[in-house]
C-alpha positions in Angstrom: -300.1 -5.3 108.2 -297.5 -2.1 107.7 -298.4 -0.9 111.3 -297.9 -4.5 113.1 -294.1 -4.4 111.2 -293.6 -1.1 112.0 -294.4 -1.8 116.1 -292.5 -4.3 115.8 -289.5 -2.6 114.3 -290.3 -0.2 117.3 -290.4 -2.3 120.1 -287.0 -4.4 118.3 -284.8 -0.9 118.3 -286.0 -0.3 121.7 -284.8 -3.7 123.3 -281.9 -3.1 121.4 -281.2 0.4 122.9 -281.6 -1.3 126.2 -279.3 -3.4 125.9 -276.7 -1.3 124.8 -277.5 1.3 127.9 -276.6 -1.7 130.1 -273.5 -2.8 128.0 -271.9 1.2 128.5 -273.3 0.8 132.3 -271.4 -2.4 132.6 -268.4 -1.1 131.1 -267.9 2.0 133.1 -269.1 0.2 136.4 -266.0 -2.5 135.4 -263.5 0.2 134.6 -264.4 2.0 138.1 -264.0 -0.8 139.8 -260.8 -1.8 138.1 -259.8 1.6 139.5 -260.6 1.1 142.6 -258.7 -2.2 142.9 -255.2 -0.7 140.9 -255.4 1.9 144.1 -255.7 -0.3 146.7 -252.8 -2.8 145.0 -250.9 0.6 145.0 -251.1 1.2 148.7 -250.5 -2.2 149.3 -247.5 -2.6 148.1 -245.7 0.9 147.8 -247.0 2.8 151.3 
C-alpha cells in the first residue's frame, strides 16, 4: 500500500512540474511576442 501512495505522489509532482514548465514557456513565448509587436507599432508610427 505505501509504494502504490508513494508512485502516486510521484507521478502527481511530475504532472505538476509539467505543467508549470509549459506555464514559464507560455509566459516567455507571450512576452516575446509582445515584443515583437511594441517594435513593429514603433516603426509604424514613428519611422
Amino acid at each position: 500500500m505505501k509504494a502504490k501512495h508513494k508512485a502516486k505522489i510521484n507521478a502527481r509532482n511530475k504532472r505538476e512540474a509539467e505543467q508549470a514548465r509549459r506555464v514559464v514557456n507560455g509566459i516567455f513565448i507571450g512576452l516575446i511576442a509582445m515584443v515583437v509587436i511594441f517594435i513593429c507599432i514603433y516603426y509604424y508610427f514613428f519611422n
